[in-house]
N, C-alpha and C positions, 0 to 999 in steps of 0.2 A: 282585561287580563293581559299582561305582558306577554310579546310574541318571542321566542328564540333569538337570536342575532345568528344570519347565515346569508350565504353571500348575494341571492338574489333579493333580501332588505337592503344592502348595503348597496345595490345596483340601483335601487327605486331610488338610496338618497341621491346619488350623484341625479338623477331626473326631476326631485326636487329641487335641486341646487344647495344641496344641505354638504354637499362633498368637500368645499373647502374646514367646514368644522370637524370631519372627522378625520380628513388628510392632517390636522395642526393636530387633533390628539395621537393618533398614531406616529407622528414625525417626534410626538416627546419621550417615545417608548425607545430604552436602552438594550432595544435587542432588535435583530431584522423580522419586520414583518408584512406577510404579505395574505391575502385571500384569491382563492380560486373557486371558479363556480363549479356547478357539477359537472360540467362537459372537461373539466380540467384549464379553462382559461382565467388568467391573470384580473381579477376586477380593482385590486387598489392595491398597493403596498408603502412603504415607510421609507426615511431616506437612508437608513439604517441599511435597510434593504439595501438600496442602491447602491449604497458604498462598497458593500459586498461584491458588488460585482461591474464596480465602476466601468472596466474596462467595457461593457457592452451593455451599460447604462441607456444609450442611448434607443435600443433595441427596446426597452422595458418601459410595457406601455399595456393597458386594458387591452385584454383580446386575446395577450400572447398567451398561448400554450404551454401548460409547465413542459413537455417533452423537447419541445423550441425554445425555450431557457435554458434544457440541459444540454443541449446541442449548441447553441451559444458558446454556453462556459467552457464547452469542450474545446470548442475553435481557438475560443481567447484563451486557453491554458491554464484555465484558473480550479482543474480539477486533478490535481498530481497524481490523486491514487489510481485514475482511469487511462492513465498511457499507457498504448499499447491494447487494452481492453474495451476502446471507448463504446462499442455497439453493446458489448454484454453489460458496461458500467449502466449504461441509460436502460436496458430492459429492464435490470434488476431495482433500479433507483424509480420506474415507474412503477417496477411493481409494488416496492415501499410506500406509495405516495398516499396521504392518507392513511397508512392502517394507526398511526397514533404510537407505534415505538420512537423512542427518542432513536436518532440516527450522528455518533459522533465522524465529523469528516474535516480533514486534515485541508487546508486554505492552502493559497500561495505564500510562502515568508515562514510556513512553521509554522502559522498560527491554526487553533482547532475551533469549531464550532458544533453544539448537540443542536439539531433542526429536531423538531415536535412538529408532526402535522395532525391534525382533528379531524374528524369529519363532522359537517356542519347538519343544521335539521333539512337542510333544502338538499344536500348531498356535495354539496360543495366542501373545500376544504380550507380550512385555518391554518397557515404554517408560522411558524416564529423559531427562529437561532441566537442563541446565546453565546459570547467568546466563553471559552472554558479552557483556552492555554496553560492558565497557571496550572490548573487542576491535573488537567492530562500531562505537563510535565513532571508536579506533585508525584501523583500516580508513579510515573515512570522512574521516577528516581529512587521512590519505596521498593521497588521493583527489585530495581539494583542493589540498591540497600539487603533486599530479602538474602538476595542469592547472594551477594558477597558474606552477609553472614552466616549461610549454611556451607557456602564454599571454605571458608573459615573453620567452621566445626567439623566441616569430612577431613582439610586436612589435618586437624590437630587429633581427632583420633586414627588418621590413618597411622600420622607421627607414631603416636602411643603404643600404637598395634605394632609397627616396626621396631620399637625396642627390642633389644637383643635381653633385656632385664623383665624380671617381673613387674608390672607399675600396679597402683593401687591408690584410689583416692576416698577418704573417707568426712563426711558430713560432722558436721559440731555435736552429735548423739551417737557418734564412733558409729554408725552404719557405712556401710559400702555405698560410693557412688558411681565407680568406674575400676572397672580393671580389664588389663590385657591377657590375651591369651598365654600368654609367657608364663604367668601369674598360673594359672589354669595347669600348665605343663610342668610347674616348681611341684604345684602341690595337689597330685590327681586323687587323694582321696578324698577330694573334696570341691573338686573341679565343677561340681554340680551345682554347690552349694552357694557358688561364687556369683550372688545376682544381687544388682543392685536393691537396698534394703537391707541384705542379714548383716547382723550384728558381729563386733567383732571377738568379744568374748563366747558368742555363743559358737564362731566358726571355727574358736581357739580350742573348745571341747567336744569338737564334732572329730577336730584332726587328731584330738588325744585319743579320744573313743577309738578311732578307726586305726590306730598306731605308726602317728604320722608324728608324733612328737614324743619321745625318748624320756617325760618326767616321770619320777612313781606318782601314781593317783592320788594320793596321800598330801599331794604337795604341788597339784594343778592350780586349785584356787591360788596360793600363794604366788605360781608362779602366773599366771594373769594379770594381778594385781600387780607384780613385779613391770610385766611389759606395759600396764596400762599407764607408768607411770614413767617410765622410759621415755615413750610415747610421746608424750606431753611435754616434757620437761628436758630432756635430754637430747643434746643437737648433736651426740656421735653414734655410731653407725653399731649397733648393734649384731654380733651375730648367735647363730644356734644351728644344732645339726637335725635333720630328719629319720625317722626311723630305717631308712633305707641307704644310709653312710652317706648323706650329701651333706651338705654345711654351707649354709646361705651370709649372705651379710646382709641387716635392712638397713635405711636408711630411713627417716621420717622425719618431715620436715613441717611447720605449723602452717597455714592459708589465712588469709585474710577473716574469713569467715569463721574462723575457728575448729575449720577442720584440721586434719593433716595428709599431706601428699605423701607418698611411698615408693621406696624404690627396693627392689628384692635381685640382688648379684650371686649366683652361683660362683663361691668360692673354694667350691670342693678341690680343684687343680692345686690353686695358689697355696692352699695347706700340704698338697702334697711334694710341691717343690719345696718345701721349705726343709722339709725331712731331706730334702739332695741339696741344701746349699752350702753346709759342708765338702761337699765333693767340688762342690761348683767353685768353692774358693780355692780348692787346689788346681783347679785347672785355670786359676784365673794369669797365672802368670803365665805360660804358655798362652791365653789367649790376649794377652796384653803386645805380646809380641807380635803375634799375627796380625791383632789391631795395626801397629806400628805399621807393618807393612802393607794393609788394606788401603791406611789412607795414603800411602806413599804412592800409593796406583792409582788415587781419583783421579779422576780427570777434569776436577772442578779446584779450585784451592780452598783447602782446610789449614784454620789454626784452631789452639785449644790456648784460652788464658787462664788462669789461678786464680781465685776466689783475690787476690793481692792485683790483679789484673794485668799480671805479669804472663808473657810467653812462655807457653809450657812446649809446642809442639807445631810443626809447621811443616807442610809437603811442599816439595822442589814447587807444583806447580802453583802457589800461593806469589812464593817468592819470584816466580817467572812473572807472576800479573803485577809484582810489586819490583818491576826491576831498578828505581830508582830508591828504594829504601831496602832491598834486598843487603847491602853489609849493616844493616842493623839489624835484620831479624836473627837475634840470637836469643835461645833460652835464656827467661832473667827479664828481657827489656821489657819495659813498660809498655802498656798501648798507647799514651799519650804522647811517651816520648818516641815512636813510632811514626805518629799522626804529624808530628812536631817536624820530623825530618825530612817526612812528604813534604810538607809545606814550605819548607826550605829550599828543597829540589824542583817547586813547581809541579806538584805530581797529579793535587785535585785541583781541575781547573772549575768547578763549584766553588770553592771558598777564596778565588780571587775580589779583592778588594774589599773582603769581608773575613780573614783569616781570622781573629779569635770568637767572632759569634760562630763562624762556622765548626770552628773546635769543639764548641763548650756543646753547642746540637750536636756532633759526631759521636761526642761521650759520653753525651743523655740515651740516644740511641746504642748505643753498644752495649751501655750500662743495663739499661730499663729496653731490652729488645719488644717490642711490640708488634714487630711483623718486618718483611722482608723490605730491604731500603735499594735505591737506586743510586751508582755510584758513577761519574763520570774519570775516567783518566784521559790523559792527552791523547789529541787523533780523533776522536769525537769516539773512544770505546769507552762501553759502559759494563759494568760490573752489579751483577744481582748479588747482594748480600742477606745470607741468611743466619739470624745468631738467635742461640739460645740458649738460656740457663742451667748450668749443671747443679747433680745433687750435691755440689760439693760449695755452691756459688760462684762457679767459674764461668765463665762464657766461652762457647763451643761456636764457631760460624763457617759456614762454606761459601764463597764467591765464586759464581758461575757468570762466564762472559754471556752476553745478552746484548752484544753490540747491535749483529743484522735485526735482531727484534728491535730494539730500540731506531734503530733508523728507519725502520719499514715505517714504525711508529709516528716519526717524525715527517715521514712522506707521504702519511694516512692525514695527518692532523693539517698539514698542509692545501693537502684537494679537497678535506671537510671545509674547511676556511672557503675555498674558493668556490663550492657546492652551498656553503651559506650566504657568499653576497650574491649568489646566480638566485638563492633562492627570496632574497632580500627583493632583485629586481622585476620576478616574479610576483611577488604580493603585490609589488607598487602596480605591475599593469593589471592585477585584478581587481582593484580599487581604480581602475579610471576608466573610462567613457569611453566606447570604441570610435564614435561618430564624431564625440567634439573634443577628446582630449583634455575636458574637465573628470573631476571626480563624478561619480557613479554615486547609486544610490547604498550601493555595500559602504564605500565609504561616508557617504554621509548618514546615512544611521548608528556607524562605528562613531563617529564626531560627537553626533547628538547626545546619544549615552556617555560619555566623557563629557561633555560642556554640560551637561544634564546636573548631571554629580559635582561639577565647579560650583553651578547655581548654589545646588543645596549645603555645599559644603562652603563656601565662601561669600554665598549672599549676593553674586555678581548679579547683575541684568544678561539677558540671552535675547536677539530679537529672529525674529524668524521671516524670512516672503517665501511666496510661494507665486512663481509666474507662472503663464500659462499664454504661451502665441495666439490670439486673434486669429479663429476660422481656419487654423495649419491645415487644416483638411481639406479645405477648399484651395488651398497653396497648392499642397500636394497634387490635388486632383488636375488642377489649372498649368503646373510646372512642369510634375515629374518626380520622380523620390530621389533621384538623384539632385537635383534642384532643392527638395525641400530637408536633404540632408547637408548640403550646402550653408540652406539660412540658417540651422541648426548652431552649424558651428560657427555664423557670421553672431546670433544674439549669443551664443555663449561667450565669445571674445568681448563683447559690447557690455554682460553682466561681469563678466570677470575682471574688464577695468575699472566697475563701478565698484565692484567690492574686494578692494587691494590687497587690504590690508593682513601681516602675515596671518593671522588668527580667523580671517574670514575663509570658508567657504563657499566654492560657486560649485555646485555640482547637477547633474543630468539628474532629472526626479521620475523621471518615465515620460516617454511618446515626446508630447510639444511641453512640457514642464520642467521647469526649472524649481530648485530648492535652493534658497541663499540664509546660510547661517553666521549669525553674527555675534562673535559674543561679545559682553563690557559695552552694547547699545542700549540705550532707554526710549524710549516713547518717539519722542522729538526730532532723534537723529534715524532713526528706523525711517520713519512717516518720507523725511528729508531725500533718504536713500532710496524708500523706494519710487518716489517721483522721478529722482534723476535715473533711477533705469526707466524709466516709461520714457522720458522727454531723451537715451540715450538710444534710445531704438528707435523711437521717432529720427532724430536726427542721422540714420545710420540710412536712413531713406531706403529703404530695402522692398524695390516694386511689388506688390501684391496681386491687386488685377480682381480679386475676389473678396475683398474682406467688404463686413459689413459696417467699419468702425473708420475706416480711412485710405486714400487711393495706396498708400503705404503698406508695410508689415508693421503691426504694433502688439505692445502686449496689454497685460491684466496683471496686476499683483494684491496679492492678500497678503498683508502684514499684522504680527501677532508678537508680542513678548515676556516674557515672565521674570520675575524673580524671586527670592526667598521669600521675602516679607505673602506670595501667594500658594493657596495649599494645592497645588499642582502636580501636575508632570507634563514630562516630554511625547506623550500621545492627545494631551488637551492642547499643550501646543499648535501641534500641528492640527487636530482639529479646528480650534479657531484661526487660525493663517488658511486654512482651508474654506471654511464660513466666509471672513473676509473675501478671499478671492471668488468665489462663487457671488457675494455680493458687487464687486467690483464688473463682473460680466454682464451680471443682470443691471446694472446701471449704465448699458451701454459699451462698456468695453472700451478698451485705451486708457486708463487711469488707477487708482492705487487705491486701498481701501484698510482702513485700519481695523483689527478687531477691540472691542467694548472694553477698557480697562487691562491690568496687566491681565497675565492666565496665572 
């Protein structure tokens, strides 16, 4: 009978020597996984694994304690959410360990991972991580999604509710499916009635019943019938009075859906002036006068043109802003022949060496006013122009100086300008390398996603190495960090002349790594290239004292490349330039290793 699989079986194999076969099938699983015995220590894990935690890779070995992997990871920084908390992060993370909840936690780079721990038959535990970035960004952007469209619906009914009118919107079966309180307050004998669902003939005879609408009963139905066809059919504004002297205007307009929207205006006033505007046109000539003299007081310039687009009217200080066309503005002149005279005099220094397009836009704008225009006169002053349409189809405009505005303006857009290349030169040092004054690894994964998208979209070749210094640790230790920040930036000059070219990249890939990205390379010339950086470090003879590969500083490179014709991406890339270079170490180290076909 088959026993469990738990970790102290898995201990026996390694004492068999059966460990290599099941180290190659866990090394083919596409998630990190690792086992712990019961006491909590490390008995095998995957390279999956490792990767996970490359930086202190080396530390991860049979024996170790899961609580000393999380104190690791903490040192090495590779645990974002526990700064600042890192003693309560570890208590709480042990005490997760094993109970078998998925556990999702947040990587270095943004990326996420759900950990699943087991507990095994011996009491050991099983753990395995999955990437789950896309998901949790998925997630997160539903998220947004949610609330931008609920934020969306609060304010469009808040909109609604703020109407100063009654609103009303009803469904393709003339039921109600929204209204505002306004609505509510037009028509309170019925304000109860007003819920989403009732019908609107049925709330038409609620308001008759209740003596809210002025018809004899005799001639209800008829008049329903009347408004249901209004309704429908008819795009002008209907109105009717209430039993209580008010007089509404509706409006109803059709919906996509086949319902119709509504809008309800108290026009009880507007009837009532209308019985004074008789009176009102005899006052109109004294107040035409007054007018006369209101705008003679602005302090802005006012004209008034005629439907003919001739000068009807114009205050002193119009003609003070217009002092070089000032003996033509007379009652009668035209605006164009106006326009015509500035232009003569040199008045708009905007329509130099462009004087009739500039005309013919002058008097589309004047003509067709669409919103307030910006006008330059000599001196660098500038004039705000406001015109609008009379009921008579005359054009009414006011020019208000806006110089000091306009200049402040121009002294704003100036230090943004100079606030933008400060902020241009800022990017560029965040994209470079503090220690060698190549690019960084922000910019080179910004590269890669751009050359990524050339592959796919243009079909080019992309080749990729990945070095890696020979023993820098033992450099370090032998030199000094000082010294070994030195050799740093002695192989990064030695890789950066190897790969010139403008389109190549040499950038810092973390610690003693280098990433060199190449794009428009194939097979041939990658392999070419990255021997001559091995044989160009060699040659750079850079004393070591500790390597195990030559009395020199050398490196290791793994080389990888892709192109369309393979069904790829820019993370199997770098995975295999990464394979490569790990095989190129385990071969001794000093020399260049290619990976298996394109990626």
């Amino acid at each position: 009978m088959d026993r469990p699989i738990d970790a102290t079986a898995l201990r026996a194999t390694e004492l068999r020597g059966d460990e290599p076969a099941w180290q190659a099938l866990i090394d083919c699983l596409d998630c990190g996984l690792a086992v712990y015995d019961a006491g909590g220590r490390l008995v095998l894990c995957n390279d999956d694994f490792r990767r996970l935690y490359r930086p202190i890779a080396a530390h991860i070995a049979p024996g170790l304690h899961f609580e000393d992997l999380l104190r690791l990871a903490l040192d090495a920084g590779l645990v974002p959410q526990a700064v600042g908390d890192e003693a309560g992060w570890v208590a709480r993370r042990a005490e997760q360990f094993g109970a078998g909840a998925p556990i999702e936690r947040r990587m270095p780079g943004g990326r996420w991972r759900r950990i699943t721990e087991h507990r095994l038959a011996d009491g050991g535990v099983l753990s395995y991580s999955i990437d789950i970035t896309e998901s949790v960004r998925q997630r997160q952007a539903l998220q947004r999604a949610l609330g931008d469209a609920q934020q969306s619906r609060d304010w469009l009914e808040d909109a609604i509710e703020a109407l100063p009118a009654g609103f009303e919107l009803w469904d393709d079966q003339d039921r109600l499916v929204l209204s505002n309180s306004e609505l509510a307050r037009m028509y309170p004998r019925i304000a109860a009635a007003l819920q989403p669902g009732a019908n609107f003939q049925s709330l038409v005879r609620t308001n008759h019943a209740a003596g809210g609408l002025p018809v004899p009963a005799a001639e209800i139905e008829a008049y329903i019938e009347q408004r249901r066809t209004q309704r429908q059919r008819s795009s002008q504004p209907v109105e009717h009075d209430t039993g209580d002297g008010q007089r509404y205007r509706v409006y109803h307009r059709p919906t996509r859906q086949g319902g119709l929207v509504g809008v309800r205006m108290d026009v009880t006033e507007l009837h009532r002036e209308r019985a004074a505007a008789e009176q009102a046109r005899r006052d109109a000539e004294a107040a035409r006068l007054q007018l006369s003299e209101g705008i003679e007081a602005l302090p802005d310039g006012f004209a008034l043109f005629d439907a003919n687009d001739r000068l009807v009217v114009c205050n002193a200080r119009y003609r003070e802003l217009y002092s070089a066309s000032a003996s033509v503005l007379q009652p009668g002149v035209r605006f164009e022949d106006v326009l015509r005279y500035g232009l003569s005099q040199g008045q708009y220094p905007q329509a130099t060496g462009r004087e009739q397009a500039w005309l013919q836009e002058r008097l589309r704008d004047h003509r067709q006013p669409q919103g307030p225009v910006i006008q330059e006169l000599p001196g660098n002053r500038w004039l705000r122009i406001d015109e609008r349409a009379t009921a008579s189809g005359g054009i009414a405009g006011v020019r208000t100086e806006v110089t000091e505005l306009v200049r402040h303006q121009q002294q704003l857009t100036r230090l943004n300008l100079r606030l933008s290349e400060a902020n241009a030169r800022v990017e560029l040092l965040s994209e470079t390398d503090a220690v060698t004054g190549i690019a960084n690894r922000r910019r080179f994964d910004r590269r890669l996603a751009e050359e990524w998208d050339r592959v796919a979209r243009d079909g080019a070749a992309l080749g990729l190495l990945l070095v890696d210094i020979d023993d820098f640790k033992a450099f370090n230790d032998l030199h000094g960090h000082q010294a070994g920040d030195a050799c740093l930036q002695r192989v990064a000059a030695v890789l950066a002349a190897c790969a010139s070219r403008p389109t190549d990249v040499v950038a810092r890939y973390g610690g003693e790594e280098f990433a060199i990205l190449l794009p428009h390379t194939g097979r041939s010339d990658l392999m070419h290239l990255a021997q001559r950086c091995v044989a160009a470090v060699d040659a750079a003879a850079i004393e070591h004292g500790a390597s195990r590969a030559a009395p020199h500083l050398t490196i290791s490179v793994g080389a990888a490349f892709a192109d369309a014709a393979a069904n790829a991406n820019a993370a199997r890339l770098l995975r295999a330039a990464d394979a490569a270079l790990y095989r190129a170490k385990a071969a001794g180290r000093r020399r260049a290793e290619m990976a298996d076909g394109a990626i």
